[in-house]
N, C-alpha and C positions, 0 to 999 in steps of 0.2 A: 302490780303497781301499788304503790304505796300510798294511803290515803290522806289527804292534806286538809282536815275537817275548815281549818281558818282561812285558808286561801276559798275554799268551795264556796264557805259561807259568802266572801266576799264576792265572787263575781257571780251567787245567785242575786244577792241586794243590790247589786247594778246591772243585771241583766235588762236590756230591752230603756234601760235612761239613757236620755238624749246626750251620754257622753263617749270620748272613746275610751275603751278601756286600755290602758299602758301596763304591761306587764317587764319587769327589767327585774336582771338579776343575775347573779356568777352563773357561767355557764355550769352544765349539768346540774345545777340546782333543782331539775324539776319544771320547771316552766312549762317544757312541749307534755309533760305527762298531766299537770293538772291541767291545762284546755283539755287535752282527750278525755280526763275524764271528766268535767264539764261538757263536750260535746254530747257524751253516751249519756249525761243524765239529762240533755235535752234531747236526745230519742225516744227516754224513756217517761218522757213529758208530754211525749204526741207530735212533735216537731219533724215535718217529713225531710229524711236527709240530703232530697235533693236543695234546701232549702239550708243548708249547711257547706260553706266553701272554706278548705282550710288547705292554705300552701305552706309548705316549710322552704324558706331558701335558699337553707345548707342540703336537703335533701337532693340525693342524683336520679333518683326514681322518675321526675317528672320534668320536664324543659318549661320554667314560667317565665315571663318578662321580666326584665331587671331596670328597665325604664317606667316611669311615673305613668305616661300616659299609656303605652302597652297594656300596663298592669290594669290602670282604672279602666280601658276598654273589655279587657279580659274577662274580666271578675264580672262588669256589668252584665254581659252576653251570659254568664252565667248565674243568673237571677231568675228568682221563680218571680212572676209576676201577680204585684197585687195583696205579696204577703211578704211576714219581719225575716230578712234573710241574715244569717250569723256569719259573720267575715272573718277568719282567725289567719293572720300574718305572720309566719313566725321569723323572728331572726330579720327585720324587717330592714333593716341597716345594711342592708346588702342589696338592696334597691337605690337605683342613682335619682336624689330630688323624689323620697318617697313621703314627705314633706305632702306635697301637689297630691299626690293619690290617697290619700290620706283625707287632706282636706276634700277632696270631690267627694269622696265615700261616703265621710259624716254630715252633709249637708240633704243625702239622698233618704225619705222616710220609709225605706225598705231594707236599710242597712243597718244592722249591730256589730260593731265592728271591736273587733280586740287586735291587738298589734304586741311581740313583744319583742326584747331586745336584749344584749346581754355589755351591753356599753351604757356608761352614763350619759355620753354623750347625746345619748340617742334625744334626753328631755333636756338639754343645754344647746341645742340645733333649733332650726328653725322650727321645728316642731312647735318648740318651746311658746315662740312669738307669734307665728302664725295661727295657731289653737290655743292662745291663751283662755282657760276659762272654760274649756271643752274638751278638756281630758281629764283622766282621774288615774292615777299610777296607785301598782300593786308593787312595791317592792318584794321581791323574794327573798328568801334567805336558804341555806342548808335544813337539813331535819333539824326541828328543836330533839333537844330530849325526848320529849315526852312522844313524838314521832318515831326517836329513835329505838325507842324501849318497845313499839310494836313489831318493829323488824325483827324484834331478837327472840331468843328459844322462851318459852314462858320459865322454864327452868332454871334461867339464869338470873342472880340478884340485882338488884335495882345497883350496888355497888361495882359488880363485874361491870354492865352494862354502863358503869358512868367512865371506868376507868377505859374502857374501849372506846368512847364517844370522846374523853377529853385528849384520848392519843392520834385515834382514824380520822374521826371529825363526821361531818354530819352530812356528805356528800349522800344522796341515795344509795347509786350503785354500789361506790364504796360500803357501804350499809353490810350491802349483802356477802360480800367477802371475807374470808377467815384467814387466809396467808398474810404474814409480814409482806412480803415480796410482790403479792398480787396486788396487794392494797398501795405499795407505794410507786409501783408500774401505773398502776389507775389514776393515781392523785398526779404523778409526774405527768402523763401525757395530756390530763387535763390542763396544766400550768405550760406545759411546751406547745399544745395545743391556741391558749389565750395567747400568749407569744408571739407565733407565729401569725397568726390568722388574724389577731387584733393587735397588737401592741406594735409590731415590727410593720406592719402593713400603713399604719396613722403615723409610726414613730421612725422612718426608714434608715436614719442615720445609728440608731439606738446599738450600743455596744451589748450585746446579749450577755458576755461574761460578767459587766459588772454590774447589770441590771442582775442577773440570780444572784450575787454575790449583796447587792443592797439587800436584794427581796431575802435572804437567807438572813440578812443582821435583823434586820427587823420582823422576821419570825420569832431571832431566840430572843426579842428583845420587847416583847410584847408587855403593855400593860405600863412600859417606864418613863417617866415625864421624860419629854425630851424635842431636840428643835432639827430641824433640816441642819443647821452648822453642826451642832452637837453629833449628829448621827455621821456626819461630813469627816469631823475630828474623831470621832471613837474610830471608823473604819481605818483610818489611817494607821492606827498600832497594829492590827493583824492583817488589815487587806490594802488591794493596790489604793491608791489615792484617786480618789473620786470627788471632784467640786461639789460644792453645796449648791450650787445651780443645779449639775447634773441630778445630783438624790433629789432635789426637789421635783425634777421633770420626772424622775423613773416613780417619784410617789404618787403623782399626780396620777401615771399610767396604770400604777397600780390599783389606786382609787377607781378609774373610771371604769376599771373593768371589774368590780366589787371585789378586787382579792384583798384589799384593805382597806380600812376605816379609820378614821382619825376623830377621836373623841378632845373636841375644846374643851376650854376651862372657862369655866362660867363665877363671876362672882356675887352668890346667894344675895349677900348683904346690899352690894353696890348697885345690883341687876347691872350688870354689865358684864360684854366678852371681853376675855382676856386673851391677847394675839399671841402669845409664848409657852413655852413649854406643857403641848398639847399630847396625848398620848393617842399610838394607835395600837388597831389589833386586827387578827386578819381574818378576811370574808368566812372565812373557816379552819377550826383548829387543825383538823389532818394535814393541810401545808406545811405544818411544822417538821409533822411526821415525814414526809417528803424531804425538805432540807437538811434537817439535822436526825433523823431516825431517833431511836430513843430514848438519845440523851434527855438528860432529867430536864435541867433548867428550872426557874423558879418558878416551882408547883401553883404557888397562891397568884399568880399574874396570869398562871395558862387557865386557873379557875373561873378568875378575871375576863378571860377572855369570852369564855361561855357566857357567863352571866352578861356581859356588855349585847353581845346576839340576841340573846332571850329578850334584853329592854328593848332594843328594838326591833323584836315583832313584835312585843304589848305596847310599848308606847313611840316607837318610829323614832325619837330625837333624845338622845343622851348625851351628855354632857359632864366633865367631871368638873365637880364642884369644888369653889375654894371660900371657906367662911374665915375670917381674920386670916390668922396663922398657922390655920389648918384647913386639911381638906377629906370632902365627902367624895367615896370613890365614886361613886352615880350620882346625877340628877337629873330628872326627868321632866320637863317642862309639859304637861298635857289638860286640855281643856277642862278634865271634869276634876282636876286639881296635880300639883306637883307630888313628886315623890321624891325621898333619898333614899339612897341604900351603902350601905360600908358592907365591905366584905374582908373574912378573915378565918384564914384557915381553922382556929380553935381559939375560944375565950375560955378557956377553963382555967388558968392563970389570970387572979383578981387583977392585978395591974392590967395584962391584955385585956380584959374588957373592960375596965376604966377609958383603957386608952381610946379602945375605938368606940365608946359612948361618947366622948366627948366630943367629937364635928357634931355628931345629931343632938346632942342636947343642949351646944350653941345654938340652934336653928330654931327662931322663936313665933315658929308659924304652927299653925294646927294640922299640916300637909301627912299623912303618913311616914312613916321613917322607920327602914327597917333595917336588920343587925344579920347579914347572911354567914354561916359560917357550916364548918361540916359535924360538927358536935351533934351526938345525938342527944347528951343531957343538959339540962339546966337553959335549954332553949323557952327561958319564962318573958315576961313582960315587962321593960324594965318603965316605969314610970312612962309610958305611953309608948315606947321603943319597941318593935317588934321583934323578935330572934327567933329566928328561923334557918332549919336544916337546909344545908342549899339543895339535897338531889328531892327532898321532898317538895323545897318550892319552885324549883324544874319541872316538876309531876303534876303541878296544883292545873 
């Protein structure tokens, strides 16, 4: 099992607080593997196991209630009495009105409860309204880099290992795989997998060929300003014709079950959002590998795409910035202060780094701002402007 240091950290700092812990995130991300290993470091804490209940829903091993109240009778009867008993739900959206068991659980003071889910939906349901105020969600994500650089041989350079991450993508298992063919078997049946079992089951009238066929444009099309019409009218020159209602529904789908992200445009100067030509990118770069194998496509957008992931696990909310006439490809809105970041495959051409100096050195705030690129030299300082190696600042 692969060790998740920032997720561990996070659910030791809310262990045992009067919240529930929400865990959501693309399937196979790891979810059911970091509880287990949380569950084992609270064995190894002195926590007696009987005092640990952990059901998985998709699991066929065990027959558990799929109704609200079954479930909170169940779980209650198995309670140690008298002491903190740890509740881990997994997959928990697959209980009908688990909403109600949920709420019984965390009102009880012998219960620490974690619930996680692989739908957005899951914290846009009544969960949402009914616990306002008494949950605390842990977004997941794929191995960053720097998780993924431990799966690998020690022998191999921080380069191989980025070229294999910006192709495979950051799925665990996929991790551990070295065939073309294995890997793209694995990343397929996870996506026919979410398909099936989430997307076709909420979405029942849902045309599966032009929903791969969306979700394939918008793989090779990651990173590029653009609007639900725009992506409506590009498909129509190579693919069947698909309304702009429809791509909007099949994005949404895509959204809620994290295979894609959709970064707004934020205007620096105005503080205001801008409703139009927002760019997405997807829950993880291996999809790509999946739809389009290994065809090239533009290298600097699938870079793009890594870096958008990484800002959100360090700062959870990214945004792409537009200052006048131009635009920062990151912005990061976070409490201990903002951040921008441009990225660009090489500035070692004076004009290319003119060019992408200038959104940040519009920006007339003291916030950090940094210049990420792949160059290994002349990464200096520019009048307050950071330039940085990107697989070094994946590593940091």
């Amino acid at each position: 099992m692969i060790e998740r240091p920032a997720y561990m950290d996070w659910l030791e700092r809310w262990q045992d607080k009067d919240v529930i812990k929400v865990i959501t995130g693309l399937r196979r991300c790891g979810k059911s593997t970091v509880l287990k290993l949380f569950r084992e470091r609270l064995l190894t804490k002195g926590v007696d196991s009987n005092r640990i209940i952990a059901i998985n829903f998709e699991s066929m091993d065990d027959d558990y209630p799929t109704e609200a109240k079954p479930l909170y009778d169940y779980i209650v009867s198995r309670l140690t009495p008298g002491a903190m008993n740890y509740v881990f739900l997994d997959e928990i959206q697959h209980v009908r009105e688990f909403e109600r068991a949920a709420d019984g659980l965390y009102v009880r003071d012998d219960v620490d409860l974690y619930l996680t889910g692989s739908n957005a939906d899951l914290l846009s349901s009544e969960l949402a309204t009914r616990l306002t105020g008494r949950y605390v969600e842990l977004r997941m994500l794929p191995l960053s880099f720097k998780e993924y650089r431990s799966t690998r041989p020690q022998t191999e350079l921080p380069e191989q290992s980025f070229n294999r991450y910006l192709l495979y993508g950051g799925l665990p298992y996929a991790a551990t795989l070295d065939h073309d063919q294995d890997i793209a078997d694995y990343l397929g049946g996870v996506f026919n997998t979410i398909l099936v079992k989430d997307i076709a089951q909420r979405h029942p009238r849902i045309d599966t060929i032009a929903f791969d066929e969306v979700a394939s444009f918008l793989a090779d099309n990651v990173g590029n300003i653009t609007s639900v019409k725009g992506i409506a009218d590009a498909m129509k020159q190579t693919h069947r014709s698909v309304s702009p209602t429809t791509v909007g529904e099949y994005i949404a789908a895509l959204r809620e079950n994290y295979l894609l992200f959709r970064a707004d445009r934020y205007d620096i100067k105005g503080k205001n959002y801008l409703k139009t030509l927002e760019k997405y990118y997807l829950g993880d770069p291996g999809f790509r590998f999946w739809f389009l194998g290994k065809t090239g496509g533009d290298l600097g957008h699938r870079i793009e795409n890594v870096i958008y992931l990484e800002l959100l696990r360090r700062f959870r909310t990214v945004h792409i910035g537009k200052i006048g006439t131009t635009e920062v490809d990151f912005y990061t809105p976070d409490p201990q202060g903002d951040r921008y970041y441009q990225v660009s495959l090489t500035v070692m051409d004076e004009s290319t780094l003119s060019r992408e100096l200038k959104p940040l050195q519009s920006i007339d705030d003291n916030h950090p701002k940094t210049l990420l690129t792949m160059d290994h030299i002349g990464t200096d300082d520019h009048a307050g402007i950071r330039q940085a190696n990107i697989i070094d600042w994946l590593l940091e």
